[in-house]
C-alpha positions in Angstrom: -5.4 -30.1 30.7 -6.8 -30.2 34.2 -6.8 -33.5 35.4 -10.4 -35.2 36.1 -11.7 -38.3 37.6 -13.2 -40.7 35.5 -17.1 -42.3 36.2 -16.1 -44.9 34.4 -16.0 -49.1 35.9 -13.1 -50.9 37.6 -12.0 -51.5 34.3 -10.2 -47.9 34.6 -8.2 -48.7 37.8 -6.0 -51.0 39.6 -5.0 -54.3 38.3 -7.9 -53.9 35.8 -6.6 -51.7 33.7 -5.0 -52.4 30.5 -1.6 -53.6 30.2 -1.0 -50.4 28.2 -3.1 -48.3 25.6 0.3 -47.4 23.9 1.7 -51.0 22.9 0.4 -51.2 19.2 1.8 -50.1 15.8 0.4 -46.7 16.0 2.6 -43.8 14.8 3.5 -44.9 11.2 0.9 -42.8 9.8 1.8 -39.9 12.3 5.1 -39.3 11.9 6.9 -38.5 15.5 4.8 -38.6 18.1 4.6 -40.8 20.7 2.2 -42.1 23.4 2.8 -43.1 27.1 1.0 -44.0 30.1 2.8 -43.9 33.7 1.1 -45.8 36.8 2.0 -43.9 40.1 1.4 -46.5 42.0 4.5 -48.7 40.5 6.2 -45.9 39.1 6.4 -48.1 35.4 6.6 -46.2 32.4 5.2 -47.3 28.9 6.0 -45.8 26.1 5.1 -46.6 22.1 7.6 -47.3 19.7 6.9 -44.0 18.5 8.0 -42.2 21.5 11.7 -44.0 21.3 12.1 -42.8 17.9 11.0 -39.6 18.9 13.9 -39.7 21.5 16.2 -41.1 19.1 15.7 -44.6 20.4 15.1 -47.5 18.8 12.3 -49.0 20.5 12.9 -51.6 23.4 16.3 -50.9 23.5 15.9 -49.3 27.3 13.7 -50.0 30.4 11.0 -46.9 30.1 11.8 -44.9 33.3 11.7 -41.4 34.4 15.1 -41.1 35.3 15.9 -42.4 31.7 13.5 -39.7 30.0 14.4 -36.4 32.7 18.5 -37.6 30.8 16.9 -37.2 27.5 15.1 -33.6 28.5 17.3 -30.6 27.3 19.8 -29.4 30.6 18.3 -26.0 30.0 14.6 -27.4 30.1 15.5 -30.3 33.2 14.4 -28.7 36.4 11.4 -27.6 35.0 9.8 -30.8 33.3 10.9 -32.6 36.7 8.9 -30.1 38.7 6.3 -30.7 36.3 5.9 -34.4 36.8 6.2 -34.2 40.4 3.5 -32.1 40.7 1.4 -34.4 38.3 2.0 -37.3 40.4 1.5 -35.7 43.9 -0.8 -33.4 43.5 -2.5 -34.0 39.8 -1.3 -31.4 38.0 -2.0 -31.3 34.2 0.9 -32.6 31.6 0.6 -29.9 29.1 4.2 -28.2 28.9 6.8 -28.0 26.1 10.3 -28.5 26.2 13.6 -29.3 24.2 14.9 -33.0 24.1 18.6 -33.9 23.6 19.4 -37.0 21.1 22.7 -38.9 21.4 24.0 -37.2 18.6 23.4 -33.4 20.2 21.0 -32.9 18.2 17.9 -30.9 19.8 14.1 -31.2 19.0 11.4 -29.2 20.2 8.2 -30.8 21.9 4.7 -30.4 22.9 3.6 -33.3 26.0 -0.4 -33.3 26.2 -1.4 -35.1 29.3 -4.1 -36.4 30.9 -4.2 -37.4 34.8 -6.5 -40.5 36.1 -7.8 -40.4 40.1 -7.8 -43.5 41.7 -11.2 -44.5 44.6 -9.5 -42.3 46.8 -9.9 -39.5 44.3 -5.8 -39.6 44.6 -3.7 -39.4 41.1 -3.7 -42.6 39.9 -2.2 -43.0 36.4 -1.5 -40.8 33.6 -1.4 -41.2 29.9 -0.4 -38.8 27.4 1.1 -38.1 23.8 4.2 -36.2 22.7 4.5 -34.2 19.8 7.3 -32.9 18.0 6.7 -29.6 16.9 10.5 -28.6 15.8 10.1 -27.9 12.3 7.2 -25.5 13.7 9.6 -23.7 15.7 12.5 -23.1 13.0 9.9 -22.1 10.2 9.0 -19.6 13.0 12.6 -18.5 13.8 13.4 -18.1 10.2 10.3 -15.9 9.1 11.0 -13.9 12.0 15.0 -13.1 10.7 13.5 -12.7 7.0 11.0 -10.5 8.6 13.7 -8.3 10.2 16.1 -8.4 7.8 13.3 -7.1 5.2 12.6 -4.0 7.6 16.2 -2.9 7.7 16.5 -3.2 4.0 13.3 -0.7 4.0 14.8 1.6 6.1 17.4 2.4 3.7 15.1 3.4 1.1 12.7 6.8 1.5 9.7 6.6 -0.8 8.7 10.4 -0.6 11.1 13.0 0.6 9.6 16.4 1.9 10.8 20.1 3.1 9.3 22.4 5.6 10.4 26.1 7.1 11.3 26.0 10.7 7.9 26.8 12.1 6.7 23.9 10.2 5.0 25.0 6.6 6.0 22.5 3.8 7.7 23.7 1.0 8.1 20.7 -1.1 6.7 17.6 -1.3 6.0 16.1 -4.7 4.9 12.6 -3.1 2.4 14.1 -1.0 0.7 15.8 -3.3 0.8 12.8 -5.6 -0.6 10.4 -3.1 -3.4 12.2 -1.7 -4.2 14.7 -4.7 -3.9 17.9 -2.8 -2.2 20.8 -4.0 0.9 22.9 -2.8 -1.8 25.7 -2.2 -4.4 24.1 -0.2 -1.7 22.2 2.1 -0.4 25.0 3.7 -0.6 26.8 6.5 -0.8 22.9 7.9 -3.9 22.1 5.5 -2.4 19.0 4.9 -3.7 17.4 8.3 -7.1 17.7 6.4 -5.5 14.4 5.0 -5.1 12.4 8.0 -7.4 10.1 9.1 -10.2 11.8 11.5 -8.8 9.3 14.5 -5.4 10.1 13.8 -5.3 14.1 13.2 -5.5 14.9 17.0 -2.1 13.1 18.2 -0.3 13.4 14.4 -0.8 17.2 14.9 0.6 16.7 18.7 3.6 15.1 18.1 4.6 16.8 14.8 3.9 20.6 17.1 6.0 19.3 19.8 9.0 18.3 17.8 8.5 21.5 15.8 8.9 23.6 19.6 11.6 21.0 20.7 13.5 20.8 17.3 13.6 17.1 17.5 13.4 14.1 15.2 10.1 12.8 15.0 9.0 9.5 13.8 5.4 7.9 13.1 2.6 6.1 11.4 -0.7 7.0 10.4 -3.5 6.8 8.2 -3.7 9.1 5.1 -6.4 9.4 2.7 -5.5 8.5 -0.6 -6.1 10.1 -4.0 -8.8 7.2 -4.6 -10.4 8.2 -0.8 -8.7 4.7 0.6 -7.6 5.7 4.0 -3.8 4.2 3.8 -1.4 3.3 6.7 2.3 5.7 6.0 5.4 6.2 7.9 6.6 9.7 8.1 10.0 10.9 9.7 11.6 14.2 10.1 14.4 15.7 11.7 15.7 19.0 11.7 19.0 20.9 9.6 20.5 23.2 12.4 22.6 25.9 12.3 25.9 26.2 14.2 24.0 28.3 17.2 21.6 25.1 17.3 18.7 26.9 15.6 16.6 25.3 13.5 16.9 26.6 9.5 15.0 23.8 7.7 13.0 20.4 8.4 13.6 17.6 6.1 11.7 14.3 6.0 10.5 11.4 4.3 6.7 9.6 4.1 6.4 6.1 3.0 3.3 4.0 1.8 3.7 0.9 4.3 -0.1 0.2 4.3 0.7 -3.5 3.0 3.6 -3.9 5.3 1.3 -3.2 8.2 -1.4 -4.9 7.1 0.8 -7.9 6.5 2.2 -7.6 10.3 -1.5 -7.3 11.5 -2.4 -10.3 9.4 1.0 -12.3 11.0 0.3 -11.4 14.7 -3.1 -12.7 14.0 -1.9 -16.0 12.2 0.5 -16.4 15.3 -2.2 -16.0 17.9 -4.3 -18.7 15.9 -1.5 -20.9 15.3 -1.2 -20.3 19.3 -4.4 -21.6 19.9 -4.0 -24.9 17.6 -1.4 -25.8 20.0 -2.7 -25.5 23.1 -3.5 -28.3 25.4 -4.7 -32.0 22.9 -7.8 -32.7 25.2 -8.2 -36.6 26.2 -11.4 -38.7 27.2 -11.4 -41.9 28.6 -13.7 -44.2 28.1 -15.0 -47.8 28.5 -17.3 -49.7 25.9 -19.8 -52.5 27.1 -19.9 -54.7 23.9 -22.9 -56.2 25.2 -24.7 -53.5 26.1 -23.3 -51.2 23.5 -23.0 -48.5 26.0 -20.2 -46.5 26.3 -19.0 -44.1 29.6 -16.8 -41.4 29.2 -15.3 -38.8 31.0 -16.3 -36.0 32.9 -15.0 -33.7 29.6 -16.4 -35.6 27.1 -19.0 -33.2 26.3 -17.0 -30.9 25.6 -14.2 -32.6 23.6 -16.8 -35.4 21.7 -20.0 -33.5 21.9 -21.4 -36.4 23.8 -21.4 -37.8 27.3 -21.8 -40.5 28.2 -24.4 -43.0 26.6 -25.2 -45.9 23.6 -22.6 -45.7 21.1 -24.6 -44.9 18.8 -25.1 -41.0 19.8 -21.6 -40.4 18.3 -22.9 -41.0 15.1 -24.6 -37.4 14.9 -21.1 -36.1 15.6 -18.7 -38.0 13.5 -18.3 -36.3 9.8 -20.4 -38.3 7.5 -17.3 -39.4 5.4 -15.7 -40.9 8.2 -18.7 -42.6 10.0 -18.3 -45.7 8.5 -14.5 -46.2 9.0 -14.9 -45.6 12.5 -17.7 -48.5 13.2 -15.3 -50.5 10.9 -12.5 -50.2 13.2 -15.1 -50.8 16.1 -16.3 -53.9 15.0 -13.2 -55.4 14.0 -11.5 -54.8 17.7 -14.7 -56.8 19.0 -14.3 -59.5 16.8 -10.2 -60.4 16.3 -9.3 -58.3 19.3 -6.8 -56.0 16.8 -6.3 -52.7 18.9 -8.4 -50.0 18.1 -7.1 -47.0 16.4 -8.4 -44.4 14.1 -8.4 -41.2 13.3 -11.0 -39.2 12.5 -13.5 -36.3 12.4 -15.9 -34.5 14.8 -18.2 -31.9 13.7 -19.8 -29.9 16.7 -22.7 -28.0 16.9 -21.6 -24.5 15.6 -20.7 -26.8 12.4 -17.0 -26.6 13.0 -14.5 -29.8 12.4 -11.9 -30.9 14.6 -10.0 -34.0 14.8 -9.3 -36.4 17.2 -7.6 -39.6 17.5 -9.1 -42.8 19.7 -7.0 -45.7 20.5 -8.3 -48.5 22.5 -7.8 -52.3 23.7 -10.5 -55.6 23.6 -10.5 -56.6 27.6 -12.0 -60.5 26.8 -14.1 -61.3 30.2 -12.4 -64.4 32.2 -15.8 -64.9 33.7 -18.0 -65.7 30.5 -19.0 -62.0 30.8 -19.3 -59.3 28.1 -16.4 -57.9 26.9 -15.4 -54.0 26.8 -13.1 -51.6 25.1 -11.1 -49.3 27.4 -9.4 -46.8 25.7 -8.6 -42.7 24.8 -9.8 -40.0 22.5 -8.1 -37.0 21.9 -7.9 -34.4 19.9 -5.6 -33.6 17.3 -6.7 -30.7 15.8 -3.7 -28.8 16.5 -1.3 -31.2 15.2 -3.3 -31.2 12.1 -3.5 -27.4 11.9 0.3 -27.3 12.8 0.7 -29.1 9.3 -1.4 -26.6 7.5 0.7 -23.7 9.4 3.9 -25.1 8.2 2.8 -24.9 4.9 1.9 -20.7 5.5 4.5 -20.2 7.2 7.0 -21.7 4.2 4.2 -19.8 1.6 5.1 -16.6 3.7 8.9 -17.0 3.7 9.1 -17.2 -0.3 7.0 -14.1 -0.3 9.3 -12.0 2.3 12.4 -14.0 0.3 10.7 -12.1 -2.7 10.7 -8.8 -1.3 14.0 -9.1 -0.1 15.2 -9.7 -3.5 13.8 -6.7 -4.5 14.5 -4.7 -2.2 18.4 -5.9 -2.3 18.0 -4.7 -6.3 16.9 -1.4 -5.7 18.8 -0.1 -2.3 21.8 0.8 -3.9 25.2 0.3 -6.6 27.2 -1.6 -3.9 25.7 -3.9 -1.0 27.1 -4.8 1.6 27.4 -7.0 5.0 29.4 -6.1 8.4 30.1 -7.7 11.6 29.0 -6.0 15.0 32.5 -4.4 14.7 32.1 -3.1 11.7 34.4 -4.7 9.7 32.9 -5.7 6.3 32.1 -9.6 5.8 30.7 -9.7 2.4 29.9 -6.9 -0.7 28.7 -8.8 -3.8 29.6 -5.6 -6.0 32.5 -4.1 -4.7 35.1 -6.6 -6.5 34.1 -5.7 -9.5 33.8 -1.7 -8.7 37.0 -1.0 -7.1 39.2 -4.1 -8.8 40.2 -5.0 -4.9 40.2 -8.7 -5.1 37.3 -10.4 -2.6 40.3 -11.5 0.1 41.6 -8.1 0.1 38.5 -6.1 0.9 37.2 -7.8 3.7 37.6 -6.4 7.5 39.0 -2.9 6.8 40.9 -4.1 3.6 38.5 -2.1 1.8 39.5 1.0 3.2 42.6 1.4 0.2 40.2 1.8 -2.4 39.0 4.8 -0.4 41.0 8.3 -1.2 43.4 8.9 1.4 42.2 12.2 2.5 38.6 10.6 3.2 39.8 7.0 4.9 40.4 8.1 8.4 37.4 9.6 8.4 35.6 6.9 6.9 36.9 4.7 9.6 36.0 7.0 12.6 32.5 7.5 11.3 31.9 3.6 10.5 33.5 2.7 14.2 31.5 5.4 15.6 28.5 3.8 14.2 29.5 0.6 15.5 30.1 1.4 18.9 27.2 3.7 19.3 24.2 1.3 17.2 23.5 4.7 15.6 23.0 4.4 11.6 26.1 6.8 9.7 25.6 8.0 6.3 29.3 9.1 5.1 30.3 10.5 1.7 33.7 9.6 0.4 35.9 8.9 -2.5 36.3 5.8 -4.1 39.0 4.9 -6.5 37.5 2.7 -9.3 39.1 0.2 -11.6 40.2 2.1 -13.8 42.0 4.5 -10.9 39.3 7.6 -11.6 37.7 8.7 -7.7 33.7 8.9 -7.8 32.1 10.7 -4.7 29.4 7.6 -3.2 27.0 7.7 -0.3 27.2 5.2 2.0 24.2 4.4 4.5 24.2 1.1 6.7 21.2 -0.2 9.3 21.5 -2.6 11.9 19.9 -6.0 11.9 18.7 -7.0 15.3 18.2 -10.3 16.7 14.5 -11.5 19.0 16.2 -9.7 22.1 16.9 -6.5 20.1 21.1 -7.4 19.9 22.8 -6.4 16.9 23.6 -9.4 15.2 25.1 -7.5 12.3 25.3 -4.2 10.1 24.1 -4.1 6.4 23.8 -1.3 3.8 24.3 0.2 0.9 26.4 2.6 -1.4 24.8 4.8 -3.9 27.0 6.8 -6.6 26.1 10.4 -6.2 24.9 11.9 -9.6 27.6 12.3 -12.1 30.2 11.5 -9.3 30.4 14.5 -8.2 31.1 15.6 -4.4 28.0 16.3 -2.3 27.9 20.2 -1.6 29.1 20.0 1.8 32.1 18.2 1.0 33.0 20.6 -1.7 32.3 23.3 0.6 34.9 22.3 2.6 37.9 21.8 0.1 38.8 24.4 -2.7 39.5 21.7 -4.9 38.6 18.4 -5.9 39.1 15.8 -8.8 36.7 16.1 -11.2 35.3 13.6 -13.7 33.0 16.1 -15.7 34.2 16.8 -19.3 36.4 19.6 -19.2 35.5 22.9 -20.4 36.6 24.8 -23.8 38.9 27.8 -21.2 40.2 24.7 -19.3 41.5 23.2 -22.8 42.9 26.5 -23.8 44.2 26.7 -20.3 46.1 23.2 -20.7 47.9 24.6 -24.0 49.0 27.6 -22.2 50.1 25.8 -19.1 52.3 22.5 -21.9 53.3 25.8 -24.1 51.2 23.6 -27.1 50.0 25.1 -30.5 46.7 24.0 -31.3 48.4 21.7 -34.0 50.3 20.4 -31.3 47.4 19.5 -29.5 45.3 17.9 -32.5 48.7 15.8 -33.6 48.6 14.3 -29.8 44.9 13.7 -29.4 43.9 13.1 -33.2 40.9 15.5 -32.8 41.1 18.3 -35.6 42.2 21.8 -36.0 38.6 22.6 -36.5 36.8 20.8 -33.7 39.7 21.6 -31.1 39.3 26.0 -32.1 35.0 24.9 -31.5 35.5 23.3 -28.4 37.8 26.6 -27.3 35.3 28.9 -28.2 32.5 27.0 -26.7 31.0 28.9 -23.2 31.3 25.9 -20.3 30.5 22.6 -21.4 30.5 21.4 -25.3 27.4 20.3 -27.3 26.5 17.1 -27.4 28.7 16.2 -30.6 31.4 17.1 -29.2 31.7 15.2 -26.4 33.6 12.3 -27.4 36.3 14.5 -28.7 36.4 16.3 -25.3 37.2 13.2 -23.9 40.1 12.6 -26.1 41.2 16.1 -25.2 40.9 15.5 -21.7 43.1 11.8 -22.0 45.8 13.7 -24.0 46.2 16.5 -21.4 45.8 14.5 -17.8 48.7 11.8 -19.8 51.1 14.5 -20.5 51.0 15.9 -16.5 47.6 18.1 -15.9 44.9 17.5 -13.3 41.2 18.9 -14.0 39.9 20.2 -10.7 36.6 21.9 -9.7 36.5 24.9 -7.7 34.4 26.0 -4.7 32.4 28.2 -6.4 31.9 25.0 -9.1 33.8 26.5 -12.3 36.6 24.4 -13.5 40.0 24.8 -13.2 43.3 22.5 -14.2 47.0 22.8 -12.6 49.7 20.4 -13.4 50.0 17.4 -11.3 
């Protein structure tokens, strides 16, 4: 707060002043914080038992001095509370700054110092008084909701809601979720009919940026408002990015729109809640003031007005300020002061005259006349509205960290078969599912341990792909082989996404590992190899080319696998895969044959095939 000077009696200044406004038992009910007053003209420091604790002192066990509390300040913080109280004292600068303190034990706390500067005669700084608050809780609930909040984002981004396909110039030829959500139909969206969805204020620059990437053949990213099937305009996120061919032409788009109207709602809401909670902590405005017992007049400072809602005046006039509940604790407190000389101190409310409540605190000291005269009460309000809000805020801010823990939950149940964690390197630190997949033990899968449940042909190139990702901050989605526990290879997809820190570092990788349907390869992979293991159910020619290949009657065959004559000459005869019924029986078939020295394989061209191991 800017410093003011007070029209208030000697009793303000000098040698009249009170011995100190911050020597009673005054923080039990408000746990750590802590009062002070420094005179400039001595250099003394006082400071309230409240403010040792607060410094992890008991109180009176040092000499209050500013060389004492600059020790206490943070070393990263140091230089610029000293400049700060320099300037206060030379030149009157406010108090209002926040800052890190250091405790014996290493631990660190957070503060907020509120302060309010006195002017001598001379209309020099005089004296200063002020309170300190500590606000460290405030700043870890806020560092944790913003790590659950990115930690939930890079869990979304591994999950499309709505995939979509479009022709090189751009028209859409499949989009399922599209026409779902808004209620259009394949017909009337083409030929770009679907920017009749978009919100009025978005069409212009959606249709830019989705034109340019079409003529630049580029990935495109972006969110805006689509109408929904029930005419809600709704916030999505669509992303697209083009298939080339070898020559580097474009033969297909591919993309993906998400419904993230919640999600940005809820970051509008939390950017809003931050601003506010911003705002509660801004400067804890002070008044001074002196109370004629006699008279039962009361002067205030310059700021009064705007802090109380009064100037200065009878005492009286605060009454049509104080909340009606409270008006009779405060004359209480009054009243007893005058009479026993017990310091004042109370906290109460203020209601101003747009009907709105803050809260402020007034502490105060009886100064008995020596002369026969009337006595006053010196003494400070301020307001504590922010410390009061702070509460309320911790309590959001802990409501909205169960509900992002909530969605994290989910999310973690739905991104894939097998999560998992890496370092910056890219060397896995933790995979809740993969123990019980692959049969590695937890020891022997972290770092690149993992790696030996992946088929030989695919590790290396496993490894390239997830150090590539690591050393570029790119996202890698690779395909590979793993070998499960009971030593069959399923084809999975693994995507990962980094999680980034406040400055945008990687702190570390995490993802997830989906098996592709019925374990079988992707069709680029097969594409690439005339033959892979298969885990289908083998096909009736395959178990007729298995007899040829063992030189086995089909007696032979139903003696080893204890499937009959009957079912074994059905499943022969059978065109490609068996019937339902007999697919257990196929499986026996299949045990049999792969135990006495076969291996089923799938071709290119995706017919089946076995060869002998």
């Amino acid at each position: 707060m800017a410093s003011s000077v007070l029209s208030i009696p000697d009793a303000l200044h000098g040698a009249a002043r009170p011995a100190s406004l911050v020597s009673a038992p005054d923080e039990a009910a408000v746990p750590l914080v802590g009062n002070w007053e420094w005179d400039f003209s001595t250099g003394s420091l006082t400071w309230s038992d409240g403010l040792f604790r607060l410094l992890g002192l008991v109180p009176g066990e040092v000499s209050p001095d500013l060389t004492t509390f600059l020790a206490m300040v943070h070393p990263d913080d140091r230089d610029a509370v000293a400049a700060r109280t320099t300037a206060a004292r030379m030149q009157g600068q406010d108090l209002d700054i926040e800052f890190r303190t250091l405790g014996r034990d290493g631990a660190s706390r957070w503060v907020t110092n509120k302060g309010e500067i006195f002017r001598d005669r001379s209309g020099n700084p005089g004296w200063a008084a002020g309170t300190l608050f500590d606000i460290t809780r405030i700043r870890q609930a806020q560092n944790e909701l913003a790590a659950r909040e990115e930690r939930y984002r890079a869990l979304v981004t591994l999950n499309s809601i709505g995939e979509w396909r479009a022709t090189p110039d751009g028209q859409q030829l499949e989009c399922r979720f599209w026409f779902e959500f808004t209620g259009q139909t394949p017909d009337n969206s083409q030929n770009h009919g679907w920017l009749s969805a978009v919100h009025p204020d978005d069409v212009s620059w959606v249709k830019g940026i989705y034109f340019d990437a079409l003529d630049l053949g580029s990935s495109m990213s972006s969110s805006f408002r689509v109408r929904h099937r029930s005419g809600e305009y709704r916030w999505c996120l669509s992303k697209m990015v083009p298939l080339k061919d070898p020559d580097g032409r474009v033969r297909e788009w591919i993309g993906a729109i998400e419904d993230i109207d919640q999600r940005r709602r809820a970051e509008e809401q939390a950017l809003f809640e931050a601003e506010r909670r911003g705002l509660a902590l801004e400067a804890a405005r002070m008044v001074a003031w002196n109370y004629d017992t006699a008279s039962r007049h009361v002067l205030r400072s310059d700021n009064a007005q705007e802090v109380l809602g009064t100037g200065c005046g009878p005492v009286g006039e605060l009454e049509h300020w104080i909340h009606p509940e409270d008006v009779d604790r405060v004359y209480a407190a009054l009243r007893r002061t005058e009479d026993s000389g017990a310091p004042y101190d109370i906290e109460y409310r203020l209601k101003d005259k747009d009907g709105r409540v803050r809260w402020v605190r007034a502490r105060g000291k009886l100064l008995r006349n020596v002369q026969n005269g009337p006595n006053c009460v010196v003494g400070i309000t301020f307001d504590i509205t922010a410390h009061k809000e702070a509460e309320r805020a911790l309590q959001r801010l802990g409501a909205e960290i169960d509900v992002l823990e909530s969605g994290h939950a989910a999310l973690a149940s739905i991104a894939g078969d097998i999560l998992w964690t890496a370092g910056i390197d890219g060397k896995l630190v933790d995979s809740p599912q993969w123990a019980a997949v692959t049969g590695q033990a937890p020891s022997d899968m972290l770092g690149w341990g993992w790696l030996n449940a992946v088929h030989p042909a695919d590790r290396e190139r496993t490894r390239e792909a997830l150090k590539r990702q690591a050393s570029s901050t790119d996202a890698e989605t690779v395909d590979y082989r793993l070998q499960g526990s009971d030593g069959t290879y399923v084809w999975i997809r693994s995507r990962g996404a980094p999680v980034r820190d406040r400055e945008g570092k990687i702190r570390e990788w995490i993802g997830a590992c989906q098996f592709l349907a019925d374990g079988a390869a992707p069709p680029q992979t097969v594409a690439a190899s005339s033959l892979v293991r298969s885990r289908h159910l083998v096909g009736g020619a395959q178990v007729r080319a298995s007899r040829g290949l063992l030189n086995w009657s089909v007696r032979e065959l139903a003696s080893a696998s204890g499937v009959s004559v009957s079912t074994i000459r059905r499943i022969e005869a059978a065109d490609g895969v068996p019937d339902n019924r007999d697919l257990r029986n196929v499986a026996k078939l299949r045990d049999i044959l792969e135990a006495a020295g076969l291996e089923f394989l799938v071709a290119s061209d995706g017919k089946g095939a076995v060869k002998l191991a």
